[in-house]
C-alpha positions, 0 to 999 in steps of 0.5 A: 936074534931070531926074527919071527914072520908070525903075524898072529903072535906078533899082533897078539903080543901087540894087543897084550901090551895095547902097542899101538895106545902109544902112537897116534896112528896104526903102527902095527905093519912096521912092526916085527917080532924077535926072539933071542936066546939067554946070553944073546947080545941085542947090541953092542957098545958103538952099534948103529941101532937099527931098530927100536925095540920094546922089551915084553918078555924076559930080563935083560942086564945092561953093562959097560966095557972098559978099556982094560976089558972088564965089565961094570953092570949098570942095570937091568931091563924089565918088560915093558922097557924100551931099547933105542931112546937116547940113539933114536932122539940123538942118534948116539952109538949104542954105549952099553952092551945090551945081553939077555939074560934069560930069553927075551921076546921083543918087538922091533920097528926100524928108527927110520920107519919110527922117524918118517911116521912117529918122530912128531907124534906127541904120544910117542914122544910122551911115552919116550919121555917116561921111560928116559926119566925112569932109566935116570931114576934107576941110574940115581937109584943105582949110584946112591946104592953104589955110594951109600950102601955096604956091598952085602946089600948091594950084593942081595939088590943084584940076586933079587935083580937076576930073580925072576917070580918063577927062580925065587927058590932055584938056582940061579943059574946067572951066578957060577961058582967058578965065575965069582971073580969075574962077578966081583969084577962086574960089581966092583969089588975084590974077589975075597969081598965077594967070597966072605958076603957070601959065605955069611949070607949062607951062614945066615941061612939065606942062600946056599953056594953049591959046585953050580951056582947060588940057591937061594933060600929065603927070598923074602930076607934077601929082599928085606936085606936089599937096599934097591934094585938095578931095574 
């Protein structure tokens, strides 16, 4: 992760996004602006995190580790997401890999100058609150998802997920062909499960499985076909 020392573009992006409207005083001098690169992880499972990050640029996926070293998904992160709520209030580990998925910008201000200047300040905290309740949402949203829905669904919620506005009608370069079992791991289901959805939804007309990756097709079916999102 590429620290930025530029303070025009670091306080435009704080204006762009009214930063500082979320604290009850000036906190733009302890403010810091990154950049990381597709596949970069921010953290990882049981860092100390050092910084609080807001997220204003890019997607970000969110998954576990397990002991047998394979990987669940849990969510995505969209702008503007935070990244440090639940170690910043209780000061846990991180307990989940946080990667980017395309590049990513981020504001960052270290947890301590956040807890000598903003850890009382009632609009911060507010501010916190909403997205902790937002982040409970979408876990509900992705286990009833899990739960209830037939993984071809579950499967269109994820493409549509890892779909930005300006990929709709692309490749998306997320998905390798010669990564699709370790994708169907990352959804919780069988190689040939995932296999056999996807030749149907190219059947269908909705997307296309060539030697790189999967186009999609058909952006609007796809979305009417998901059953909800991981973000």
């Amino acid at each position: 992760m590429k620290l930025l020392n530029d303070l025009i573009l670091t306080n435009n992006y704080i204006d762009r996004f009214k930063l500082n409207d979320i604290f009850q005083q000036d906190m733009s001098q302890f403010m810091k602006l990154f950049i990381c690169e597709k596949g970069e992880l921010i953290c990882r499972i049981n860092d100390e995190l050092e910084w609080f990050y807001f997220v204003l640029k890019g997607k970000i996926k969110i998954y576990s580790s397990q002991e047998n070293g394979k990987s669940i998904l849990l969510r995505f992160y969209t702008p503007l997401s935070v990244i440090g709520d639940l170690e910043l209030l209780k000061g846990y580990r991180v307990k989940a890999n946080v990667e980017a998925l395309t590049e990513v910008t981020l504001i960052g201000i270290k947890m301590k100058d956040i807890r000598d200047h903003a850890y009382d300040d009632s609009v911060f905290l507010r501010f916190v609150i909403e997205n902790l309740s937002h982040k409970l949402y979408t876990l509900s949203n992705v286990a009833t998802l899990n739960q209830s829905y037939p993984f071809v669904n579950r499967f269109a919620s994820y493409l549509v997920s890892v779909t930005s506005d300006e990929n709709r009608n692309k490749l998306v370069d997320e998905i390798k062909t010669n990564n699709l079992t370790e994708l169907a791991t990352f959804l919780g289901v069988s190689y040939r499960h995932l296999n056999r959805v996807i030749k149907d939804l190219c059947t269908e007309g909705i997307i296309e499985k060539t030697r790189e990756g999967i186009m999609i097709l058909d952006y609007r079916r796809l979305k009417n076909l998901s059953g909800g999102y991981y973000e």
